[in-house]
C-alpha positions in Angstrom: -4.9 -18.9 -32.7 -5.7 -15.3 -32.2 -2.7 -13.7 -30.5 -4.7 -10.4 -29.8 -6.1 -12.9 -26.8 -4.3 -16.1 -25.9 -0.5 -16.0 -26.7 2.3 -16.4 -24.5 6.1 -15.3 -25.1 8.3 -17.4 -23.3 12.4 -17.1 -23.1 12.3 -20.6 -21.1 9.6 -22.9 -22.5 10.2 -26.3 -20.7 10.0 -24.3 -17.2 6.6 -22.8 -18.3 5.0 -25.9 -19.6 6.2 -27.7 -16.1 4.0 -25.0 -14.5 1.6 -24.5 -16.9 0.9 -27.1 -18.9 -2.0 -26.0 -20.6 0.6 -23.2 -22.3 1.1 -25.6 -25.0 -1.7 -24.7 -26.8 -0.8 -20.7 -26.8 3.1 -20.5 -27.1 4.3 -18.2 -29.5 7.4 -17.8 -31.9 10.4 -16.5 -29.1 11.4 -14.0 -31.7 8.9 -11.4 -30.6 11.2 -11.2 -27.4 14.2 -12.4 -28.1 16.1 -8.7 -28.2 14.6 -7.9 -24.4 16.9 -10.3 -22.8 15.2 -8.6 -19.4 11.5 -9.5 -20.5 11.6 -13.6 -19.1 8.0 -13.9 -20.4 4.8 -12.2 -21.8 1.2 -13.1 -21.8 -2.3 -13.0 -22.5 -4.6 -15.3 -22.3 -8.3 -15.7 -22.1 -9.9 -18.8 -20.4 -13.6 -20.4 -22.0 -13.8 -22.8 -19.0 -11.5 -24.5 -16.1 -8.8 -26.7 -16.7 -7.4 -29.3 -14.1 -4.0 -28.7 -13.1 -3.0 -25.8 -15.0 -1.0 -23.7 -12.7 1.0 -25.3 -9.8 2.5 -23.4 -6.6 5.8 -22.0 -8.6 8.7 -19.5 -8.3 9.7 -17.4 -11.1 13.2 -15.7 -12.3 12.4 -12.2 -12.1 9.7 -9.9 -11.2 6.0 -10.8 -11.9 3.0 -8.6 -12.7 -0.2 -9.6 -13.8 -3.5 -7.7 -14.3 -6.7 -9.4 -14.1 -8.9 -8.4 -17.0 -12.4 -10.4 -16.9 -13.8 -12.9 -14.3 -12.5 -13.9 -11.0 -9.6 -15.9 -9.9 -8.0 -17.1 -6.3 -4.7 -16.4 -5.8 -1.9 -17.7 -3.4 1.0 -16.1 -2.3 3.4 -17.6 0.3 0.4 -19.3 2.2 -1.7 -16.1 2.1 -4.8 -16.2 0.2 -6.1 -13.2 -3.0 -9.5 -13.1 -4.2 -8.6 -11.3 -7.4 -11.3 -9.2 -10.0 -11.3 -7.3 -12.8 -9.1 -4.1 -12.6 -6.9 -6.0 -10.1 -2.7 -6.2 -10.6 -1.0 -8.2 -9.0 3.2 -8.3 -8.2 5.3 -11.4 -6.8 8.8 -11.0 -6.5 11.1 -13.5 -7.3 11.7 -15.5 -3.9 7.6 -15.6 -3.4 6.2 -18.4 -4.4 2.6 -18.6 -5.4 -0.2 -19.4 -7.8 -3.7 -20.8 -7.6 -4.5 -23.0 -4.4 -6.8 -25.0 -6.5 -3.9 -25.6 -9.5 -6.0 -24.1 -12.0 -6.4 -21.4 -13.7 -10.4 -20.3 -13.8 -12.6 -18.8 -16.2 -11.6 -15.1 -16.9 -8.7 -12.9 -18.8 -5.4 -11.8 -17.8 -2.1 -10.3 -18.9 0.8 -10.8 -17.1 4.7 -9.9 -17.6 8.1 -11.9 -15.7 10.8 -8.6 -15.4 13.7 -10.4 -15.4 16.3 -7.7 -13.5 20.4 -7.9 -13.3 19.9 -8.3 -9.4 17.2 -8.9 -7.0 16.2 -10.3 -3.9 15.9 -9.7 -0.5 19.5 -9.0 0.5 20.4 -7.1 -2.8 19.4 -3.7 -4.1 17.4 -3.6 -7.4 19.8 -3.6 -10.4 17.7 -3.6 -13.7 20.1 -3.2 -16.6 21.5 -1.0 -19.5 18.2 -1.6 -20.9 16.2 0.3 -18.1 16.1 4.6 -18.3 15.3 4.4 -14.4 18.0 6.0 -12.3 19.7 3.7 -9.3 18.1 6.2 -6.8 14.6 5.3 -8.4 15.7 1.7 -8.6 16.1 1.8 -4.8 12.5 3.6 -4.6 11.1 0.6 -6.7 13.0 -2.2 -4.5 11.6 -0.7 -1.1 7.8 -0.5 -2.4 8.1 -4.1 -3.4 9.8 -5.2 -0.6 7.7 -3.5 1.8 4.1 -4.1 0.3 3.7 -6.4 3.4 0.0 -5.0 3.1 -0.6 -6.9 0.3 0.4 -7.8 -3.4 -2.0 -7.0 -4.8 -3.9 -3.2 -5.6 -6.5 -1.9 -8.3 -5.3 0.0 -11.1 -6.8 0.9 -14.8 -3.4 2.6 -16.1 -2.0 -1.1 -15.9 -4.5 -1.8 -18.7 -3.5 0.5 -21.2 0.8 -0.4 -20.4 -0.2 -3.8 -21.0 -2.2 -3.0 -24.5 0.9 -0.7 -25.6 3.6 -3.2 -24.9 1.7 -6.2 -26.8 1.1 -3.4 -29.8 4.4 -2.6 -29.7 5.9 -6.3 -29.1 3.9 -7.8 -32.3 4.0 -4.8 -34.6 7.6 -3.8 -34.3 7.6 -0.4 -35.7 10.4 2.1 -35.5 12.0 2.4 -32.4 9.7 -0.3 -31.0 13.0 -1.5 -29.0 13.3 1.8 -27.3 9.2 1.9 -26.8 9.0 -1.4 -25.0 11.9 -0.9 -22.7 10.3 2.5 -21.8 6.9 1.0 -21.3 8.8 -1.7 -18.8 10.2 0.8 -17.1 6.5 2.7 -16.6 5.1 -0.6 -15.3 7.5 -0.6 -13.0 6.9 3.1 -11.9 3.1 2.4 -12.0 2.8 -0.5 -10.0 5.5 0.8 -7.5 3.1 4.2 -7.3 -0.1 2.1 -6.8 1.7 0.1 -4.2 2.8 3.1 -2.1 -0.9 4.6 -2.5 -2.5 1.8 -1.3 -0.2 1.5 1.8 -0.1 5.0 2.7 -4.0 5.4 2.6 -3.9 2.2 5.1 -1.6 3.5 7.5 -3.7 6.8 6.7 -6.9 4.6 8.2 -5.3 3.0 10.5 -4.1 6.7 12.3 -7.5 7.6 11.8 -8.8 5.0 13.7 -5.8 5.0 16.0 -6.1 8.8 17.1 -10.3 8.0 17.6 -8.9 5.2 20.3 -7.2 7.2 21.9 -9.3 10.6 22.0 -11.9 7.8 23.5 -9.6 7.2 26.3 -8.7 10.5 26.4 -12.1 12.6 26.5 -13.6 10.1 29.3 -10.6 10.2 31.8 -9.5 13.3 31.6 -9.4 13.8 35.1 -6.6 10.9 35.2 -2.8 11.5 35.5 -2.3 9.6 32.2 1.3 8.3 31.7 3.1 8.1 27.9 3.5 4.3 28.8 -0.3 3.9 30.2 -1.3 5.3 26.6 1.2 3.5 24.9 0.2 0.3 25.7 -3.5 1.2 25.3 -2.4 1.5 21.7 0.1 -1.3 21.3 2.8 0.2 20.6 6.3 2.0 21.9 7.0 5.1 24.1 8.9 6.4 20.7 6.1 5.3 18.3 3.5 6.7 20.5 5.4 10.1 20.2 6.2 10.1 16.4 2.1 9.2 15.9 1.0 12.0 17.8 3.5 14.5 16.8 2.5 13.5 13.1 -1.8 13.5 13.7 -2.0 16.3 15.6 1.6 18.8 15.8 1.7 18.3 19.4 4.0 16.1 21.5 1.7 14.0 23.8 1.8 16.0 27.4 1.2 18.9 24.7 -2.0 17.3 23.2 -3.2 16.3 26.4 -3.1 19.8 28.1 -4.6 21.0 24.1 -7.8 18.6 25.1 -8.0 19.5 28.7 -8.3 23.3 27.9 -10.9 22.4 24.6 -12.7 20.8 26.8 -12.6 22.9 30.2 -14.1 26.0 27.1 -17.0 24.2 26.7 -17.7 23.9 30.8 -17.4 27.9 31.0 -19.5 28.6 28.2 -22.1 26.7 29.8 -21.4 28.7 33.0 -22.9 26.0 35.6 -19.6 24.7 36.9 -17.6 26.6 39.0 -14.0 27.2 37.9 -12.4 24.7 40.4 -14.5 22.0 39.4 -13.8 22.4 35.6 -10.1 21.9 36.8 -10.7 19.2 38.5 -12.3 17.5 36.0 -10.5 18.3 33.1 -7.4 17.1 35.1 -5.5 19.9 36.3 -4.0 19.6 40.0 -5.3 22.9 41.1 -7.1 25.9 40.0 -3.9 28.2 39.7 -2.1 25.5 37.1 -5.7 25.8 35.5 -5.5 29.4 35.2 -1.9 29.7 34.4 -2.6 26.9 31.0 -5.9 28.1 29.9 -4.4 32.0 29.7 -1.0 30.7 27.6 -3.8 29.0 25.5 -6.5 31.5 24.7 -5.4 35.0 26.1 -7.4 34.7 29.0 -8.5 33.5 32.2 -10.8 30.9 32.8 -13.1 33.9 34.7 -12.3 36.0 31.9 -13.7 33.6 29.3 -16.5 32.9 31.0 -17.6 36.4 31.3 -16.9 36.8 27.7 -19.2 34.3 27.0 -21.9 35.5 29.8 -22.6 38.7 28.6 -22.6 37.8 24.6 
């Protein structure tokens, strides 16, 4: 057996041959892992061809990550469905249960890790150990990344790679201070994944503003003439009075009356520099109830009047 490719460290072998009884064939003296009481399992292996019933629906004791090296597998987590490549990571924590809807495990390579902390679940903080350098604030950090990845489990991520080459290097070679070495590198796969995780969410809910603040400048820019209400717009957007105010405030640095009188005078600059319109019909249609309140925003605005800025314009 070559261990550089198919081995598997296990601290509880009759659970993992009930889920994956193919691991038999690539179990490995206990020894390597037997001083990381925290480490529940470590593994590499790389599948030639399919075999029947090889990985069942299961739960494990502790934290899971595993990174998908070569080929392609499906992936089940908690009825939701992963189509999972090269590059790919992916975390279950210890109340999800998952594996491959087929039972299998396909044609491919993959490491993977089972974290096995002091305390965690869904009710309890993150409590990893002595063992762990992480602090309990960071601890926390970790806990809320994993618990609120509702996104998705899974998220691309090279550095994963090289954590995963370290620890086995450092695992079968068991140089000085290899003890010290593999606990740090736990902790950084921790740190990593928890990073990769929280990218990956915030440049979603980065998307999902852009696309949220395009809806609404939509219903915006062709109704401006409309006496919009907060709750009209927030339920254009599907969501609350309070969301709709934190989003806006956040995109744009304007409360929503704010924003809305901000797009009414943008808009009302580009009738007067076109100079066809007269000055009460811009107000009208950019939604102010007379030509006064007009004149009175569009100065505390720009500096001027609407006439002024027009003229300005004019005579350039």
């Amino acid at each position: 057996m070559d261990k550089l490719n198919n081995f598997i460290l296990s601290s509880y072998m009759a659970q993992i041959l009930d889920k994956v009884p193919v691991a038999q064939d690539y179990l490995c003296d206990t020894s390597y892992i037997d001083p990381f009481g925290h480490i529940r399992e470590f593994g590499k292996l790389k599948m030639k061809s399919i075999v029947p019933d090889s990985l069942d629906l299961h739960l494990n004791e502790g934290i899971e990550i595993c990174y998908v090296r070569e080929g392609r597998y499906k992936w089940i987590v908690e009825n939701k469905t992963y189509d999972l490549y090269p590059g790919d990571c992916f975390i279950t924590n210890p109340w999800q249960k998952h594996g491959s809807p087929r039972g299998v495990l396909d044609i491919g390579s993959l490491n993977w890790i089972i974290i096995s902390p002091d305390k965690f679940s869904q009710a309890d903080r993150l409590k990893l150990g002595k063992w762990s350098s992480l602090s309990p604030a960071e601890c926390t950090e970790i806990a809320d990344i994993y618990l609120n990845s509702s996104l998705s489990n899974s998220f691309r991520s090279k550095e994963i790679e090289r954590v995963f080459d370290e620890l086995q290097n450092e695992i079968f070679d068991r140089d000085i201070g290899y003890m010290a070495r593999v606990n740090g590198l736990v902790d950084e796969l921790l740190v990593v994944t928890a990073r990769a995780l929280k990218k990956q969410t915030d440049t979603a809910a980065k998307n999902t503003g852009t696309d949220q603040m395009a809806r609404l400048n939509h219903y915006l820019q062709n109704q401006l003439h409309r006496n919009w209400k907060t709750s009209e717009l927030a339920e254009l957007l599907d969501m609350s009075q309070t969301s709709l105010y934190n989003f806006i405030k956040r995109e744009t640095g304007f409360s929503p009356h704010q924003y809305l009188l901000h797009l009414r005078v943008e808009i009302a600059q580009n009738y007067l520099k076109q100079g066809e319109t007269t000055i009460t019909d811009i107000a009208i249609e950019c939604g102010f109830y007379s030509s006064q309140h007009f004149a009175n925003v569009f100065k505390a605005r720009t500096g001027f009047t609407p006439r002024e800025y027009r003229r300005l314009f004019l005579n350039c």
